[in-house]
N, C-alpha and C positions, 0 to 999 in steps of 0.2 A: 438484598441490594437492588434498588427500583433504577433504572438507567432511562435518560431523556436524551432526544438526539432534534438539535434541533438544526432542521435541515438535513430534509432525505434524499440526497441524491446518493449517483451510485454507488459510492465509497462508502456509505452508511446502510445502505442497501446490502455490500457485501461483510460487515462487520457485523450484523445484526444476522443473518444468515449460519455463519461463520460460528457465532456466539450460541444460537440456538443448535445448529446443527451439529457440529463439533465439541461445543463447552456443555454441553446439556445447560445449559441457563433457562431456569424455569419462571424468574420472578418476575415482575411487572417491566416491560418498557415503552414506554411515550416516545411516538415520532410525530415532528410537524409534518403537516398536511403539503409542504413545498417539498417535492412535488406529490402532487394531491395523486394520481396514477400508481406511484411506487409503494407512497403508505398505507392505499388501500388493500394494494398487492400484497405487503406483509402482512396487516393486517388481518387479513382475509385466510390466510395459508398458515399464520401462527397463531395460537389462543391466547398467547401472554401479549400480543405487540397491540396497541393501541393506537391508532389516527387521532391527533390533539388539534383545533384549528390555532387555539392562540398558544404561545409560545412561553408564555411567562406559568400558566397551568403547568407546562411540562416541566420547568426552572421548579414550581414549588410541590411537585409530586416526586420528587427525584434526590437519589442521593448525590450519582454520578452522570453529570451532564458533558456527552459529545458534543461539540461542534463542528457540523457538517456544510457551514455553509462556503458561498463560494470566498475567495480574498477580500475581494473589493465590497464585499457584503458585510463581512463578519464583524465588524467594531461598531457598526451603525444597528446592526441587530441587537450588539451585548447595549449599545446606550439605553437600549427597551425598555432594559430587566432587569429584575435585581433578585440579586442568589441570599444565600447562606451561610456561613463561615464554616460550617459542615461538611460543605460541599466539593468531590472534586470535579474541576474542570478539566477534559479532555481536548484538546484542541487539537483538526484534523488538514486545516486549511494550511497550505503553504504562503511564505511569505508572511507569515503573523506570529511576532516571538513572542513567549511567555510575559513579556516585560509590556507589552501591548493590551493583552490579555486580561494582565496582574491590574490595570488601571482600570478598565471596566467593569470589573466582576469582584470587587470587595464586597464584602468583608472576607470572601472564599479566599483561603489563599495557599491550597492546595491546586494547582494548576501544572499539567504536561499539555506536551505536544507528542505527538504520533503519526507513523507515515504506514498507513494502509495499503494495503493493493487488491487488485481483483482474487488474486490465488490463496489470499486468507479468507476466503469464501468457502473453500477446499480443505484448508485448514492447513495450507504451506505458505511459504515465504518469509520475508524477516517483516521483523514491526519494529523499527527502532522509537524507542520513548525516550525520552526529554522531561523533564529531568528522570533518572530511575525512579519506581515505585514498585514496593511491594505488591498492593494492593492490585497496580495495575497487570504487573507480572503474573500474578494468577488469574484475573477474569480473562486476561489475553494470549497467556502462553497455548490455549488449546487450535489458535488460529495460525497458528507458523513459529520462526523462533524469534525470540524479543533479544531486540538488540537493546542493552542499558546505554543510554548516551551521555555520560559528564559533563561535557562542552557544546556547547549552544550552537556554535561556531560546525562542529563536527556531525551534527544534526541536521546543517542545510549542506552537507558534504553528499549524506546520506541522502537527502530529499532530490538533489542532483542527481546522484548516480539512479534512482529510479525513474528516470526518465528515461532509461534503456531498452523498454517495454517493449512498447509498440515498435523498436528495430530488433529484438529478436522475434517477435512474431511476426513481423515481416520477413527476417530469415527465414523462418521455418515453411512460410507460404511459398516462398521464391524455393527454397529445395523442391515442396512438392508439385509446382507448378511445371517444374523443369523436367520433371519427370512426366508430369500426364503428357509435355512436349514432346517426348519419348516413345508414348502411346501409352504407358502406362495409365490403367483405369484410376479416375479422380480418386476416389474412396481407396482402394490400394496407394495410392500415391501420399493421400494424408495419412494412414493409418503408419506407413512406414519412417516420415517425415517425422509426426510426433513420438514416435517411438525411439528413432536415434535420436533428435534433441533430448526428451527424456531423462534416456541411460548416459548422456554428457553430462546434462545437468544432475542426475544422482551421484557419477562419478564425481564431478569435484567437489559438491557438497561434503564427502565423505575425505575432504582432502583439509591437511592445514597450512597453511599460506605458505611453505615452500613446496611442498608435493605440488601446489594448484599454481606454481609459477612454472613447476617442469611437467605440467600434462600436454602441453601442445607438444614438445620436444618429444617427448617419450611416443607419441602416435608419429612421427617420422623415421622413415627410412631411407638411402641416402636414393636420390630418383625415382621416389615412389609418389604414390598421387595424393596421398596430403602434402607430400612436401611440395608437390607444383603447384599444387591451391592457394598454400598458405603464401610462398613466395610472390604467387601473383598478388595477391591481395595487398603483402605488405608494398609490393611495387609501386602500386596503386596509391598507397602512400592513408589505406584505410583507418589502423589503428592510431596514427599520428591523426588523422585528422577527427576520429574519435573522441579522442582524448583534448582536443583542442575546445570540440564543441560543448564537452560536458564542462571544460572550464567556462564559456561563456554563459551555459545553463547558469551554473553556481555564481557567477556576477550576478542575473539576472534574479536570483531569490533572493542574494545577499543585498539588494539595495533598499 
């Protein structure tokens, strides 16, 4: 299976890593040269990854074609090119529904969409796909867990809620920062910081949606110091307004 990714920024950057490093994937893949810095980097550090300048060589070398470019790019790049009815399309970019997709890229009419993250680099996290695929289910199950997604609609639920990123690893900065405030030495301070995140996050991983509704409750005692934390926070009025913004996230994909 020969895979093209056209458009290498970071998010192809960590699937292609992720794929090699995790999946043993040995067979041929074509990256565009945009950006030219990242596909020489693969290139350079893997034996199977090749740098392509033009983009259409990659469409006709390829079984399974990524698309990694940005939103506002991606429709005016597919008007380029033209595929194969063979072919599937992977699609990586948010805000671009398959039905968008499906009109530039016939006669292919094998097309998902997929929500990547940096820690499928590592070989964790979810990958939810749009529509299910077998096929894709096994090239990608070695990079985290694959969420199958039915409803399109449920798809941009999921594209929303990972934009929770960059505020737990700002949590996790702000715990260890507070501590080097302490005196605690920086590297001691990180090293303990990602280690309780961590063991939370394997904890509920290991939970099914009602165990992972009672893990906050269950670390409370009645005037003990997660209960003043958490009380403050909720005070604070944080979780509501959480939950507020991920709904305008989700407005924001959905239109």
């Amino acid at each position: 299976m020969r895979l093209g990714f056209i458009g290498t920024g970071a998010i192809s950057e960590h699937v292609i890593i992720g794929l090699i490093q995790h999946g043993g994937f040995e067979d041929p893949i074509l990256v565009s040269e945009r950006s030219r810095q990242r596909s020489e980097r693969l290139a350079s550090r893997f034996s199977n990854v090749t740098a392509e300048s033009d983009n259409q060589t990659i469409v006709d070398h390829t079984d399974v074609v990524f698309l990694g470019t940005l939103p506002q790019q991606t429709l005016s790049v597919l008007d380029s090119l033209t595929f194969r009815s063979e072919q599937t399309i992977v699609s990586m970019p948010a805000m671009i529904s398959v039905e968008q997709v499906a009109e530039k890229v016939s006669p292919a009419s094998r097309i998902h969409r997929i929500i990547p993250m940096p820690p499928n680099e590592l070989g964790v996290g979810p990958i939810p796909v749009y529509p299910p695929s077998p096929e894709l289910t096994a090239l990608l199950s070695p990079l985290g867990t694959i969420i199958p997604v039915e409803i399109q609609e449920h798809f941009s639920t999921f594209s929303a809620s990972s934009a929770i990123m960059a505020t737990m690893f700002e949590l996790v900065a702000t715990n260890a920062r507070w501590m080097e405030a302490q005196g605690v030495e920086a590297e001691t301070a990180s090293r303990y910081a990602t280690a309780l995140f961590h063991s939370l996050a394997t904890q509920a991983k290991e939970s099914d949606a009602a165990k992972l509704r009672s893990l906050s409750a269950n670390c409370l005692t009645a005037g003990g110091l997660n209960e003043q934390l958490l009380n403050a926070t909720k005070a604070e009025g944080w979780y509501g307004e959480l939950e507020a913004e991920l709904d305008r996230v989700l407005t924001r994909i959905s239109k």
